[in-house]
C-alpha atoms as one frame of an Amber mdcrd trajectory, in Angstrom:
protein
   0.000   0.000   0.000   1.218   3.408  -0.745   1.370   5.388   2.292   2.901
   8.391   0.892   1.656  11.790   1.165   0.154  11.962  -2.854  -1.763   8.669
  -2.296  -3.590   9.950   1.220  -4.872  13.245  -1.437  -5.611  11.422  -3.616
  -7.669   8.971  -1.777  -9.418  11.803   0.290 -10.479  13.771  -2.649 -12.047
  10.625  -4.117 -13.500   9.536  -1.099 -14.875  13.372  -0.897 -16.135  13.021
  -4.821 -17.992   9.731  -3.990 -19.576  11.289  -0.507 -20.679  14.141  -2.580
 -22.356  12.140  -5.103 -24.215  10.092  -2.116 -25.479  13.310  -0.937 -26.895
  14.053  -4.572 -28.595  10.882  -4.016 -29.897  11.812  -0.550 -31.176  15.351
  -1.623 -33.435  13.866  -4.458 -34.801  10.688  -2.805 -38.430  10.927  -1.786
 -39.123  11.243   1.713 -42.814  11.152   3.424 -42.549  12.211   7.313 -44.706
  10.074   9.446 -44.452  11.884  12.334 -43.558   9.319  14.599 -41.945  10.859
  18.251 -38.849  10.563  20.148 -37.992   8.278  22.686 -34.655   8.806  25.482
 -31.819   6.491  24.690 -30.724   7.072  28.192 -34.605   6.375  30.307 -34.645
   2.932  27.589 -31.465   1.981  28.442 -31.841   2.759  32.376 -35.021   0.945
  32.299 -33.632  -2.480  30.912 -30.534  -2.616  33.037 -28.174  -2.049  29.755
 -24.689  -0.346  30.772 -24.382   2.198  28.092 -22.425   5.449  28.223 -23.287
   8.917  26.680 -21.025  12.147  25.900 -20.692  14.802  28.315 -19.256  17.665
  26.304 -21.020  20.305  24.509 -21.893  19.869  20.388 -21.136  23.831  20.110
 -21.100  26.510  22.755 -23.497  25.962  25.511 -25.563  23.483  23.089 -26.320
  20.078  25.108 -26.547  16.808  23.404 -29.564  15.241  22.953 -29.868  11.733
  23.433 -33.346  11.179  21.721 -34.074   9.327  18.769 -37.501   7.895  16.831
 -39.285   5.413  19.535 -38.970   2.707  16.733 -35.558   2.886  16.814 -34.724
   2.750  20.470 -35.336  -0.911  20.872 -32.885  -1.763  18.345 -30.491   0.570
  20.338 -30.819  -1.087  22.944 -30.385  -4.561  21.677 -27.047  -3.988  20.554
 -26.122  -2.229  23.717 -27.074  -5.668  25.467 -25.002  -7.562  23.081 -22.373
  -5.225  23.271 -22.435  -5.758  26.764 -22.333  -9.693  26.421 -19.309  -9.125
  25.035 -17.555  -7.338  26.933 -18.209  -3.898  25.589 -19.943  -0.900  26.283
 -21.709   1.010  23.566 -21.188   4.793  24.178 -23.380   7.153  22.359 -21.349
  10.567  21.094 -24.895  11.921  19.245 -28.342  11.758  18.900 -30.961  13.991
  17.735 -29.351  17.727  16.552 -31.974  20.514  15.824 -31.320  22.511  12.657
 -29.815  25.514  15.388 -27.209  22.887  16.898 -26.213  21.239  13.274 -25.732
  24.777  11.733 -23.771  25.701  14.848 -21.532  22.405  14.582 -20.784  23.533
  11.091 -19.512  26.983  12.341 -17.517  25.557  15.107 -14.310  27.157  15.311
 -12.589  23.566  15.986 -14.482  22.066  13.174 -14.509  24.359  10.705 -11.063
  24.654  10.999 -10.079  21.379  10.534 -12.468  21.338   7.317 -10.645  24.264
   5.821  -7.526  22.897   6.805  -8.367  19.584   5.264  -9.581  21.535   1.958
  -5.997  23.479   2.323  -4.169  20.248   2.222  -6.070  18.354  -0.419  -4.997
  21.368  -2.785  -1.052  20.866  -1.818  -1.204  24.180   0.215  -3.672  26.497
  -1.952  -6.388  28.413  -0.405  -9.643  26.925  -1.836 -12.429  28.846  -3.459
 -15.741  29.055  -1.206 -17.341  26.938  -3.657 -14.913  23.824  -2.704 -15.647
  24.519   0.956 -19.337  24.636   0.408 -19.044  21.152  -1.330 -16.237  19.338
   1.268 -18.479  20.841   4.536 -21.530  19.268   3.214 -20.258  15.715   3.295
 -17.932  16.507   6.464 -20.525  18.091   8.767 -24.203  18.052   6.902 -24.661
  21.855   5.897 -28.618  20.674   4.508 -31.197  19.541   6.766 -32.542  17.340
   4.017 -29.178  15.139   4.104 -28.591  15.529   7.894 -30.094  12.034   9.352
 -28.864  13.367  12.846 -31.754  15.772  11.980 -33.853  13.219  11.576 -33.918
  11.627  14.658 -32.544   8.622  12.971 -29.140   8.524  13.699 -26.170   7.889
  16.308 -22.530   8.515  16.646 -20.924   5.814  18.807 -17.419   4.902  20.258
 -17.421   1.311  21.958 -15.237   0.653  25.185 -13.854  -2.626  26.921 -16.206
  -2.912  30.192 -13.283  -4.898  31.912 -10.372  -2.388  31.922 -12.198   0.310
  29.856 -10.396   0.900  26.820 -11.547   2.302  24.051 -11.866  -0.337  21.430
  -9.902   1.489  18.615 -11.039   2.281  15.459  -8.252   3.834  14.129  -9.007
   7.745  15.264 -11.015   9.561  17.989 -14.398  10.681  17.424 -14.782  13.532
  15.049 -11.632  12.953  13.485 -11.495  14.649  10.085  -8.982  12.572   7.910
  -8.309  10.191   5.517  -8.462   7.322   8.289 -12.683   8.664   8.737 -13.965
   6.561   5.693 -15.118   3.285   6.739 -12.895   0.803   5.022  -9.870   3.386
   4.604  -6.545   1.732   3.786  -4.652   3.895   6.350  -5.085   1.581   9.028
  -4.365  -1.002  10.859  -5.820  -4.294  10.301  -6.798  -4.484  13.803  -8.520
  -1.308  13.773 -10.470  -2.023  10.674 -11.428  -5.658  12.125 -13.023  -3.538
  15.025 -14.458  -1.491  12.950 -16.463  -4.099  11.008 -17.159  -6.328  13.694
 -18.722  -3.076  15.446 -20.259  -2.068  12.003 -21.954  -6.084  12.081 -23.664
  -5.768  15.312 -24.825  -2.677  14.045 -26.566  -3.589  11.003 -27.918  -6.890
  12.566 -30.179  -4.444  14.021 -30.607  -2.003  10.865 -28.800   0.162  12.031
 -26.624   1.156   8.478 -23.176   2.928   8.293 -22.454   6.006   6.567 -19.574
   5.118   4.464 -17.314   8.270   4.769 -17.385   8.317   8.333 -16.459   4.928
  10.843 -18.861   6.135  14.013 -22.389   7.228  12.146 -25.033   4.645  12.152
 -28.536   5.411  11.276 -32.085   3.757  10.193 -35.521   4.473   8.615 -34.559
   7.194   6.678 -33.223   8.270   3.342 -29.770   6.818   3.496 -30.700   4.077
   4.505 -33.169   3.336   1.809 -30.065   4.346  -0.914 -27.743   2.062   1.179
 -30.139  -0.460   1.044 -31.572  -0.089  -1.926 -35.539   0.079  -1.455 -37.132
   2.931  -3.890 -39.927   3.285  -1.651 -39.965   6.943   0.006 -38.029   6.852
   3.213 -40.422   7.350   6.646 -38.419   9.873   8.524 -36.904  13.156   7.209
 -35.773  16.536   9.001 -38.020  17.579  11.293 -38.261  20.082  14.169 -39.179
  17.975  17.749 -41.058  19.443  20.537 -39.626  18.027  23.372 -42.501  19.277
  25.741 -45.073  18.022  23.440 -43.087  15.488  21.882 -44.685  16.225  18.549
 -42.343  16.446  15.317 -42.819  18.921  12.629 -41.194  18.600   9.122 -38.785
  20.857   7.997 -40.675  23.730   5.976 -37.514  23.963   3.579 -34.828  20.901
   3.862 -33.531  21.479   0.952 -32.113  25.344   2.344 -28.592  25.170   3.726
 -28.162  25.848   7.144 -25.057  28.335   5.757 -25.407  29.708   2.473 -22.139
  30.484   0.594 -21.983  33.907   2.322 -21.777  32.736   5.913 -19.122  29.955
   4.378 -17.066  32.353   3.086 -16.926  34.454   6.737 -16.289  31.311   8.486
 -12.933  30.963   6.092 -11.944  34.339   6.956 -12.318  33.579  10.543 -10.975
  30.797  10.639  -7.701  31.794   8.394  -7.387  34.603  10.891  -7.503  31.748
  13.801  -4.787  29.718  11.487
């Protein structure tokens, strides 16, 4: 395998090309909401006795995580947590539900952002890209479109795993969030360890339906439009962006999922913030 610095660009940019046509795929397959509600990861997990660990850090700012998903998909949560913890592992949630306000914030997030830019800065052998290129690496990075953001569904999960024994984290090959040519699923830069992991993980979680995003090793998610593509079922996809009540616990589709949460003007101040921060 060539490791050198040429064949990690030029894997990245494809892997970016083919991430980009996947969300062309997402943005025109037919969803019909069905408004089904959120359930807590955390009260279902509680409630059956399942060891299972959540993120205590902050998505952006003061934002708080929010461990909620569809109540459909909660059971199948917490089956793998079980079997994760037959085996000797604990299933740690990173994500769960992210209003349109915490994904657009996640996007602008100084220590995101600027790893995206720096990323786009390195895939062009040092040249400042145009706000265009941004625009089109952010969106498969960090989901800048409701319509393609399953976290904004209420379908999906990021998850890290951990040894229950001596708990370790059972390595993937990067830490959660990492932004680099080791984030695609079946990357060739690394180990063959930390691959085995990662599909052995990736097994228990599509036993369950729970799918993997292909361009990043910790995203899982179900019922919705990637799945369906992943899958491939042409029947319209049952959950799509929505805004959730949590007082109510009603869900509202998005009026406009197709709008991105920052337009091409807001891109091109986050670059000039974040050169200033470089």
């Amino acid at each position: 395998m060539d490791t050198s610095e040429t064949a990690r660009r030029a894997y990245w940019a494809e892997q970016m090309e083919l991430g980009y046509e996947f969300v062309e795929q997402l943005l025109e397959f037919p969803v019909e909401e069905c408004g089904e509600a959120f359930a807590s990861i955390p009260a279902a997990a509680e409630a059956a006795g399942i060891e299972m660990q959540f993120s205590d850090t902050k998505i952006a700012g003061d934002l708080d995580r929010v461990y909620f998903i569809r109540e459909s998909l909660v059971e199948d949560v917490m089956k793998i947590g079980r079997e994760m913890n037959e085996r000797g592992w604990i299933l740690k949630i990173e994500e769960g539900f992210r209003t349109l306000k915490m994904q657009g914030s996640l996007v602008r997030k100084p220590e995101v952002f600027d790893a995206v830019l720096q990323k786009c800065i390195w895939e062009l052998g040092g040249e400042l890209p145009t706000v265009e290129f941004v625009f089109r690496r952010a969106i498969v990075m960090v989901a800048n479109i409701p319509k393609i953001g399953s976290h904004m569904s209420g379908t999906a999960i990021d998850i890290s795993v951990f040894r229950r024994k001596e708990g370790s984290e059972v390595w993937r090959g990067g830490s959660y969030l990492d932004i680099s040519e080791r984030t695609p699923m079946r990357t060739p830069f690394i180990t063959e360890e930390e691959l085995k992991n990662r599909i052995e993980i990736t097994e228990m979680m599509e036993a369950h339906g729970m799918m993997h995003f292909p361009f990043e090793y910790w995203h899982y998610n179900k019922g919705d439009a990637s799945d369906h593509i992943l899958n491939s079922k042409t029947s319209p996809a049952r959950f799509g962006a929505v805004n959730w009540n949590p007082e109510t616990n009603q869900v509202t589709p998005v009026k406009d999922p197709m709008t991105p949460l920052n337009p091409l003007p807001q891109i091109e101040k986050e670059i000039e913030a974040a050169l200033s921060r470089l």
